[in-house]
C-alpha positions as CSV (number, residue, x, y, z in Angstrom):
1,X,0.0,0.0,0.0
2,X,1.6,3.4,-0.6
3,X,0.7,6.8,0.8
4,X,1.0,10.1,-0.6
5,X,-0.3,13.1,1.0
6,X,0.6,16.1,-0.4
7,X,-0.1,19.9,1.1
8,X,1.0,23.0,0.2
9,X,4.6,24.0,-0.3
10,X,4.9,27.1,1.6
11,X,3.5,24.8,4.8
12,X,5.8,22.1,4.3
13,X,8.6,24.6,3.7
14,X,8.3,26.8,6.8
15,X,7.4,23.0,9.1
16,X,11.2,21.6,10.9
17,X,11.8,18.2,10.1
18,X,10.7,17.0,13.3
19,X,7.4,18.6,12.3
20,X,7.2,17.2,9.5
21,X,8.3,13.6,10.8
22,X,5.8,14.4,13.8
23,X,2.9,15.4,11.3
24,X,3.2,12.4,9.0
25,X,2.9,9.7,12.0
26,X,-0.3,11.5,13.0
27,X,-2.1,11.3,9.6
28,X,-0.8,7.6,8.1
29,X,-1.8,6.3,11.7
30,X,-1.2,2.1,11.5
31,X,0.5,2.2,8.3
32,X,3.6,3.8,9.5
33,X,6.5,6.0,8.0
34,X,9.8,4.8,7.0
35,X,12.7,6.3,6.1
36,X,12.1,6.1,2.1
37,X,8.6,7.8,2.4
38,X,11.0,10.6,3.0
39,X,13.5,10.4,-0.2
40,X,13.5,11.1,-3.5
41,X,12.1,11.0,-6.1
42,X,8.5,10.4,-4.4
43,X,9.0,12.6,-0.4
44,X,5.5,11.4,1.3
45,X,4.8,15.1,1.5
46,X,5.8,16.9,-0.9
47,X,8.8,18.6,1.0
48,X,12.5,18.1,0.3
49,X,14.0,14.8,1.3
50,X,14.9,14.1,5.0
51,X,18.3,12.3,4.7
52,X,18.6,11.9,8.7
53,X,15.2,10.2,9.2
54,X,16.5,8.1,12.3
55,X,17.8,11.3,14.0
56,X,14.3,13.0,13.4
57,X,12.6,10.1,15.3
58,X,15.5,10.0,18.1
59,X,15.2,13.7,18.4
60,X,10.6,13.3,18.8
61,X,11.5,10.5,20.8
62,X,14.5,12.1,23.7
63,X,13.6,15.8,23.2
64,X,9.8,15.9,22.1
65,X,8.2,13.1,24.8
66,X,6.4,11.7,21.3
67,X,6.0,7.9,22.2
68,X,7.1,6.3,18.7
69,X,7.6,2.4,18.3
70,X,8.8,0.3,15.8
71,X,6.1,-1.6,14.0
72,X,8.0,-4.5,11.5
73,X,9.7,-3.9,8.3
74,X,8.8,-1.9,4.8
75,X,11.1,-1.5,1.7
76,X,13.9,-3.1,3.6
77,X,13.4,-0.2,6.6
78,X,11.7,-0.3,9.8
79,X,8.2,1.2,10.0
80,X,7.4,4.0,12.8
81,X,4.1,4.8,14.0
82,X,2.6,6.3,16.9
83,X,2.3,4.1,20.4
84,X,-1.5,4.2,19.9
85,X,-1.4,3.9,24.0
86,X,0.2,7.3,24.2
87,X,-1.9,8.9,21.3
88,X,-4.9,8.4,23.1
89,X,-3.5,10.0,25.8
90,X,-2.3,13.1,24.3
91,X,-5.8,13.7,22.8
């Protein structure tokens, strides 16, 4: 199954990475976000490619209190997603 949201450029442009990372869990929910939604040539949201996904996640993880887990295995990269525990929480 693939994804693609797309918004508008000037939003995605002024969002950090870790916004962006952040913003992407919330929407794709269960399916996840790996570290190729974020690459060229196809960038799940329309932004420029995120190079240093596994530091974005680290930093939402250590710095951000977001509650991310790893959830199996996609185009040969592990597959984030929100601890649905914690999102329920934050609500």
């Amino acid at each position: 199954m693939t994804v693609t949201v797309g918004f508008d450029a000037t939003t995605v442009a002024a969002m950090t990475q870790n916004e962006r990372v952040e913003r992407m869990l919330r929407l794709v929910g269960a399916h996840g976000v790996t570290a190729v939604d974020f690459m060229l040539p196809d960038v799940i949201d329309g932004g420029a490619p995120i190079t240093r996904f596994a530091a974005r996640i680290h930093e939402l993880r250590t710095e951000h209190g977001v509650a991310i887990i790893k959830n199996g295995r996609r185009q040969k990269c592990d597959v984030y997603m929100l601890d649905t525990a914690w999102n329920r929480q934050a609500r």
